[in-house]
SEZATI-445787 format. One line per 2 residues: number of its first residue (from 1); their letters; for each residue x, y, z of C-alpha. Coordinates in pm, whole numbers, m for minus. Example, Ala and Ser with C-alpha at 12.3 -4.5 7.8 and 13.67 -1.06 7.14 Angstrom:
2
1 = AS = 1230/m450/780 ~ 1367/m106/714 $
END
This chain:
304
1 = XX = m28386/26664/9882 ~ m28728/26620/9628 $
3 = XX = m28502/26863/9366 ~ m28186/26632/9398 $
5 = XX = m28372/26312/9325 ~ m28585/26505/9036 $
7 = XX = m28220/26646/8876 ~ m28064/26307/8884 $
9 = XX = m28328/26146/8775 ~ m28328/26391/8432 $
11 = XX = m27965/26365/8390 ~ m27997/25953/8394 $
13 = XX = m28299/25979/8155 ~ m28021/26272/7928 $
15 = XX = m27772/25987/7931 ~ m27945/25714/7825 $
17 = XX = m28081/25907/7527 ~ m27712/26008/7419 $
19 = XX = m27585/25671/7425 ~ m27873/25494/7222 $
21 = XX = m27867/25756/6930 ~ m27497/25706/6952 $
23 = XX = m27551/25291/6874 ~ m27775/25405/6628 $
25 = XX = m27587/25593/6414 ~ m27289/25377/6467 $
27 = XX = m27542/25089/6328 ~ m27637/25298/6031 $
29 = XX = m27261/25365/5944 ~ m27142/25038/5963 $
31 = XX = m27063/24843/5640 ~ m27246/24614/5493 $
33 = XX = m27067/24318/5383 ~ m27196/24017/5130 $
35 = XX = m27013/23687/5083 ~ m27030/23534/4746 $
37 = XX = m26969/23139/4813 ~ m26922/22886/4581 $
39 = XX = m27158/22564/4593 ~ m26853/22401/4764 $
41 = XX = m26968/22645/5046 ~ m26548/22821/4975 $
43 = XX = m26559/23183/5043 ~ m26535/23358/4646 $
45 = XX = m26520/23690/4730 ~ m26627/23999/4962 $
47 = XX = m26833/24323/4828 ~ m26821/24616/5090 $
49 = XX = m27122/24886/5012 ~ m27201/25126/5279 $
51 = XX = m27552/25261/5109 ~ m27705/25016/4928 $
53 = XX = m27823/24618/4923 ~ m27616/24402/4668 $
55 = XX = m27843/24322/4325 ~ m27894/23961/4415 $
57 = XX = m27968/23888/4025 ~ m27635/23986/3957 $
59 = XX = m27476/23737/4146 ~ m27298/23427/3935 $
61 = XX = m27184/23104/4031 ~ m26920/23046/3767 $
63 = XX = m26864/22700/3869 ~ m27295/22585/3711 $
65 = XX = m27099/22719/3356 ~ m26876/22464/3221 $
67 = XX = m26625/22483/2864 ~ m26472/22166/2754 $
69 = XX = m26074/22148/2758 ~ m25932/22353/2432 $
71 = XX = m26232/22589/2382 ~ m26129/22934/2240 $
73 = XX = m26198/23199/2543 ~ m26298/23486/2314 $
75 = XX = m26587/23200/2149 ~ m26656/23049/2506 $
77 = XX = m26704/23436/2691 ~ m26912/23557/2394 $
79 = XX = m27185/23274/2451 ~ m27200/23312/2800 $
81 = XX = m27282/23669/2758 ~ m27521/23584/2491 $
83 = XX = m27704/23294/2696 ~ m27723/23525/3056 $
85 = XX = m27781/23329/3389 ~ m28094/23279/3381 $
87 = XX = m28149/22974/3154 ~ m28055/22604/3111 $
89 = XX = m27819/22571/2832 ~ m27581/22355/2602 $
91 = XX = m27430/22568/2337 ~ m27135/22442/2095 $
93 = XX = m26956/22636/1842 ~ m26689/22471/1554 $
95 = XX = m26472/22697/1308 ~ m26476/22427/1011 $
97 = XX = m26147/22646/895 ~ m25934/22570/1174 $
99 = XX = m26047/22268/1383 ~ m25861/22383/1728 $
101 = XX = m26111/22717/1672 ~ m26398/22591/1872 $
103 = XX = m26571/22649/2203 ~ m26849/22394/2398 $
105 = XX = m27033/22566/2722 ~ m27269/22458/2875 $
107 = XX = m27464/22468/3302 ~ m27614/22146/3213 $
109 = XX = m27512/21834/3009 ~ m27844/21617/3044 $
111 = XX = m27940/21445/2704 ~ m28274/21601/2565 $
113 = XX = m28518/21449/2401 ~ m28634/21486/2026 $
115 = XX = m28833/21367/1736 ~ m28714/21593/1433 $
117 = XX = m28338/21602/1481 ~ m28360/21159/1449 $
119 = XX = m28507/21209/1182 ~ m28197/21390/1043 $
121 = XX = m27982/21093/1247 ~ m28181/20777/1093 $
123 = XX = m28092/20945/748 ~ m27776/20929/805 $
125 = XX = m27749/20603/916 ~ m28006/20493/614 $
127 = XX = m27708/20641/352 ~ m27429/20440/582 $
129 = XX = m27661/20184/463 ~ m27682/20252/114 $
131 = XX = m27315/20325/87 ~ m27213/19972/219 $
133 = XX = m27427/19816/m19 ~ m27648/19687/244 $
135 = XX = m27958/19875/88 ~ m28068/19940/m254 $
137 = XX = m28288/20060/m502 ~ m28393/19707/m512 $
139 = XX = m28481/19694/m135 ~ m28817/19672/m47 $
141 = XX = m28945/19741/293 ~ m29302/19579/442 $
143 = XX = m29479/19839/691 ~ m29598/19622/995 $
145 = XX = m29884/19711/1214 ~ m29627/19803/1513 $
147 = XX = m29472/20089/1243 ~ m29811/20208/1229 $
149 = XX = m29809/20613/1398 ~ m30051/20833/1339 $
151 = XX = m30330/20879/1114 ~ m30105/20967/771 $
153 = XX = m30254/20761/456 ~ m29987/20769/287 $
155 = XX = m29830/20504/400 ~ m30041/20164/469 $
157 = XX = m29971/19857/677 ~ m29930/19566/484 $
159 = XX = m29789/19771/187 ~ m29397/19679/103 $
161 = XX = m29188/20025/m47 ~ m28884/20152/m135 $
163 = XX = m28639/20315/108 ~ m28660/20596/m82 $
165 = XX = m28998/20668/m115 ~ m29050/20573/283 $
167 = XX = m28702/20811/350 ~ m28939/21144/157 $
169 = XX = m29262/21059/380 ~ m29024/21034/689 $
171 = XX = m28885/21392/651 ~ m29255/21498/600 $
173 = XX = m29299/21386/935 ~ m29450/21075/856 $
175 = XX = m29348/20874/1163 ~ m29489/20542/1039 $
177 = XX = m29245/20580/755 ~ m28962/20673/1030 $
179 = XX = m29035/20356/1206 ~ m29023/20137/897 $
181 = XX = m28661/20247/833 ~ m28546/20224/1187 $
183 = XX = m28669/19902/1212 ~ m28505/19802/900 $
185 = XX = m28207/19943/995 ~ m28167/19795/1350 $
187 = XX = m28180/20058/1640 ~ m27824/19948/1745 $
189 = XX = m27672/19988/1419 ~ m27788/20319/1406 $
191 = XX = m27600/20381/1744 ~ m27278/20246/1612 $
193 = XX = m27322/20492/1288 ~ m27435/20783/1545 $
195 = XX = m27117/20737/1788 ~ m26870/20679/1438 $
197 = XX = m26971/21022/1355 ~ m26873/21133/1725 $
199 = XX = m27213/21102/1889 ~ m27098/21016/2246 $
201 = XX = m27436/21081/2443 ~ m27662/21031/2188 $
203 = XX = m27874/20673/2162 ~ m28186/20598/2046 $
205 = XX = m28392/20440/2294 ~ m28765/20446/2134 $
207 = XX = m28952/20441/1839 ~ m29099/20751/1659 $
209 = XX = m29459/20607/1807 ~ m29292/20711/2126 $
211 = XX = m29268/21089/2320 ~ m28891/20989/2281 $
213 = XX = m28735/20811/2048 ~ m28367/20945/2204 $
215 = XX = m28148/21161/2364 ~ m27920/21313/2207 $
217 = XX = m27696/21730/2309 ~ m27584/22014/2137 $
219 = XX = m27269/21960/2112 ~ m27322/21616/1965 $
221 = XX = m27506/21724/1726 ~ m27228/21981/1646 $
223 = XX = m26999/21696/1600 ~ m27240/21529/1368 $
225 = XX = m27243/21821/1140 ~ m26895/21883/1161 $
227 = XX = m26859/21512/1043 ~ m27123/21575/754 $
229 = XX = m26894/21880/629 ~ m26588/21708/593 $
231 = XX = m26709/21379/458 ~ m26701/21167/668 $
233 = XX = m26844/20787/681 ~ m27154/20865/385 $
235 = XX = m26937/21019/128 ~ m27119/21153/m152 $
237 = XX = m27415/21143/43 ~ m27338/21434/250 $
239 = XX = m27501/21672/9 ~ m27836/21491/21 $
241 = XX = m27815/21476/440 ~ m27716/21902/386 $
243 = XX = m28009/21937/127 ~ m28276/21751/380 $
245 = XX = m28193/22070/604 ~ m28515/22284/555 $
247 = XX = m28653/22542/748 ~ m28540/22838/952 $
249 = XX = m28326/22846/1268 ~ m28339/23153/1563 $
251 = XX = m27986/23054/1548 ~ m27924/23190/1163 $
253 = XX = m28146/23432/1136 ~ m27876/23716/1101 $
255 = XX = m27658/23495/927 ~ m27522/23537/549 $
257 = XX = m27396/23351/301 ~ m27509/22951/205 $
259 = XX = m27705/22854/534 ~ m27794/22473/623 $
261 = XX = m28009/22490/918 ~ m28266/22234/1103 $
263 = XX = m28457/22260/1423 ~ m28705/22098/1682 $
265 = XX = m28809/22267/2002 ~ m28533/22437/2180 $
267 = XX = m28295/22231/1999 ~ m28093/22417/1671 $
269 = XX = m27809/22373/1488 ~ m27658/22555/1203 $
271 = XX = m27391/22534/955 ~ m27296/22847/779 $
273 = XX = m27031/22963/482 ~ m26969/23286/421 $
275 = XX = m26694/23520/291 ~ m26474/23205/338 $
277 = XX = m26579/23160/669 ~ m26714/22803/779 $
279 = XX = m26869/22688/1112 ~ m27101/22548/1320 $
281 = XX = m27314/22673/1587 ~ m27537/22411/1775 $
283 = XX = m27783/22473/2094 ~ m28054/22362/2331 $
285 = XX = m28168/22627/2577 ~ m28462/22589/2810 $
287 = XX = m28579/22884/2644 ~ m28522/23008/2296 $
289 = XX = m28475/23395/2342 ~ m28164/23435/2317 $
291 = XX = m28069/23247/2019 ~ m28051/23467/1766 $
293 = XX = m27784/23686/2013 ~ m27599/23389/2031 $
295 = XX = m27613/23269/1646 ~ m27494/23680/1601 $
297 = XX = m27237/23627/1892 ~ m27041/23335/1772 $
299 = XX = m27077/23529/1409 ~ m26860/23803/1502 $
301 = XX = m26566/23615/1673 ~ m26552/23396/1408 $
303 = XX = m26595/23602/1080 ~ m26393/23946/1240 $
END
């Protein structure tokens, strides 16, 4: 009777041991399935894998990456593989040569600030000025203590000069100089020049005393170029506003050919002829890295 209850008792304990390295290996051979889902919280799509995890960095929410209506698919997939998934971005691209050539993508369309790039704005609107007769050679210009920025001597409060002596200090950097014209000018009449030239979101708000004077994007700033190319509103004065461009871009840097190029922070912008070929690449990234993979990017779709 003992050996009956000691054999059943081993072929219970046999059993037992079969059937839970049987759910094991059924556990281990079972597929492991990831869902992809859009913010909207839609099913995208399923990935099957039976031996390995999914690469989590590799995973893309196409709906954070945004083109504008019209943009050219080869321009708009070359900048998103040049710009990665990793970054904040607003990147715009014009082919001067054909106007419906052009791509705008961007994951975030926030206005960013900037001191530089209103510099290159308020001389624009200065020259709408000058065009329209509203400002002269004759004009003189009194600096006030509120224009007074920074510790520059070469301009003093109390002193009246010409616009154009106060429009070389400003693209030195001088902001006192800056201020002087913007007053003069009117802050809303540079607006109105701003948005003629296609400058949607971009408005000054500040002064250059200020840690922002505006907002302005990429592909704004795009636009404004564009506009500077073709002629548009300051006429002659186009070369001067071109000329102004100094310094070196991330974005150009394996460009050819006659390069006008200006930049502040993580803002650049670009305009480029070469071999016949004529365009504009404009972009603010939260991180500069990858420009000059871009600037090289939108090169080769638009010069092949």
């Amino acid at each position: 009777m003992k050996n009956n209850i000691v054999v059943g008792a081993l072929i219970a304990s046999l059993l037992a041991f079969v059937v839970y390295t049987r759910t094991n290996k059924d556990a281990e051979m079972r597929k492991l399935t990831v869902v992809q889902v859009k913010k909207s919280g839609k099913v995208k799509k399923t990935v099957s894998s039976t031996d390995k995890e999914p690469n989590v960095n590799s995973i893309e929410y196409d709906n954070q990456v945004k083109s504008s209506k019209g943009s050219d698919k080869q321009l708009v997939k070359a900048i998103k593989k040049a710009m990665g998934q990793d970054v904040s971005y607003q990147v715009a691209a014009y082919d001067l040569n054909k106007s419906s050539h052009f791509a705008e993508v961007t994951n975030t369309k926030s206005g960013q600030d900037s001191q530089k790039i209103f510099y290159l704005y308020l001389l624009l609107a200065l020259y709408a000025q000058e065009k329209s007769g509203k400002i002269g050679a004759s004009t003189t210009i009194k600096v006030t203590k509120a224009d007074k920025a920074g510790t520059s001597t070469a301009i003093a409060v109390g002193i009246s000069y010409g616009p154009s002596y106060l429009r070389e200090q400003m693209l030195k950097g001088n902001k006192t100089a800056a201020n002087a014209l913007l007053r003069t000018i009117g802050t809303k009449q540079v607006n109105k020049i701003l948005k003629q030239l296609g400058a949607s979101q971009t408005k000054v708000t500040g002064t250059f005393s200020k840690s922002v004077v505006g907002k302005t994007t990429a592909s704004d700033l795009a636009k404004i170029m564009v506009s500077i190319y073709q002629g548009k509103l300051v006429g002659s004065y186009n070369q001067q506003v071109l000329t102004a461009m100094t310094g070196k871009t991330k974005l150009a840097s394996k460009a050819k050919g006659t390069i006008y190029q200006y930049a502040d922070g993580n803002l650049e912008v670009a305009l480029i002829s070469n071999n016949g070929h004529n365009y504009v690449v404009s972009a603010w990234s939260s991180k500069t890295d990858d420009f000059a993979s871009l600037g090289q990017a939108v090169k080769q779709v638009i010069e092949k």
